[in-house]
N, C-alpha and C positions, 0 to 999 in steps of 0.2 A: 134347360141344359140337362143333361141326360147322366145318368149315374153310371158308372161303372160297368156295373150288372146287368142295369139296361141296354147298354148299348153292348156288351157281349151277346146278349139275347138277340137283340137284333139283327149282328153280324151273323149270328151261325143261322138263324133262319135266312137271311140272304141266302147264306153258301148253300143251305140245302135246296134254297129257289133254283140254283143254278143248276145245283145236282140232279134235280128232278125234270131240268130242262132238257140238259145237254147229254144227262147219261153220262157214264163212264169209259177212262178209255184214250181222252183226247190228251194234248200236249198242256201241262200245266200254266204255259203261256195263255191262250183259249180259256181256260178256268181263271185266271187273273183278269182276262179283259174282260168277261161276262159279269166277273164280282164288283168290277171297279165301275162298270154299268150300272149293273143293280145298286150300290151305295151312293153314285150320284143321282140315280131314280128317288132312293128316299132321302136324299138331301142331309147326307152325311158326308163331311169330310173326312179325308183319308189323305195318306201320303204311301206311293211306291219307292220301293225299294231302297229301305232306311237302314242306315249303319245304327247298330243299339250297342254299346259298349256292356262289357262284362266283366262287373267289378267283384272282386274275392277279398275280402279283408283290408276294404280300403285299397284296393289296388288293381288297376286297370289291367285285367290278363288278356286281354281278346274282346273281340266283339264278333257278332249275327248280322248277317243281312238279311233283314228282315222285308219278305216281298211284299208286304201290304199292312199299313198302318192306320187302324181309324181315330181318329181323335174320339174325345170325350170334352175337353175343352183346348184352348190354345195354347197351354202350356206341357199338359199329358200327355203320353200316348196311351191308346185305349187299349185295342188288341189285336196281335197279331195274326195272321191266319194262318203263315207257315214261314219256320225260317232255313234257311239254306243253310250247309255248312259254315261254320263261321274262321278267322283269322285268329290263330291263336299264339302268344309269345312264347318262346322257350324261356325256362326257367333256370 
């Protein structure tokens, strides 16, 4: 099983595999199916595009959708690689 840190290490050497493939430039779509490539290349799971709730003092104000999620084990999520704007509640 892979620690934390490890497996952040891992992801961003991915992403810079792809960067160094693809160049700069394309539609961030393109950059996600290259990534999601490469992580099933090295036999890392991942989950696309995950709602991650955001909590403030015990209280759920909004959530991220998060476009790419690699595990670290079945229960965590590991790291994300970018999140989109998220859904936020008025107060």
């Amino acid at each position: 099983m892979l620690l934390a840190e490890d497996l952040s290490e891992r992801v961003i050497g991915l992403a810079i595999t792809v960067h160094r493939h693809t160049g700069r430039g394309l539609l961030e779509s393109v950059y996600e199916q290259c990534l999601c490539y490469e992580l099933t290349q090295a036999g890392l799971p991942f989950e696309r595009q995950v709602a991650v709730p955001v909590i403030y003092r015990g209280v759920q104000i909004g959530s991220l959708s998060v476009i790419l999620c690699a595990r670290h084990n079945r229960r965590q999520g590991g790291v994300s690689c970018r999140a989109k704007s998220g859904n936020w509640n008025a107060m």
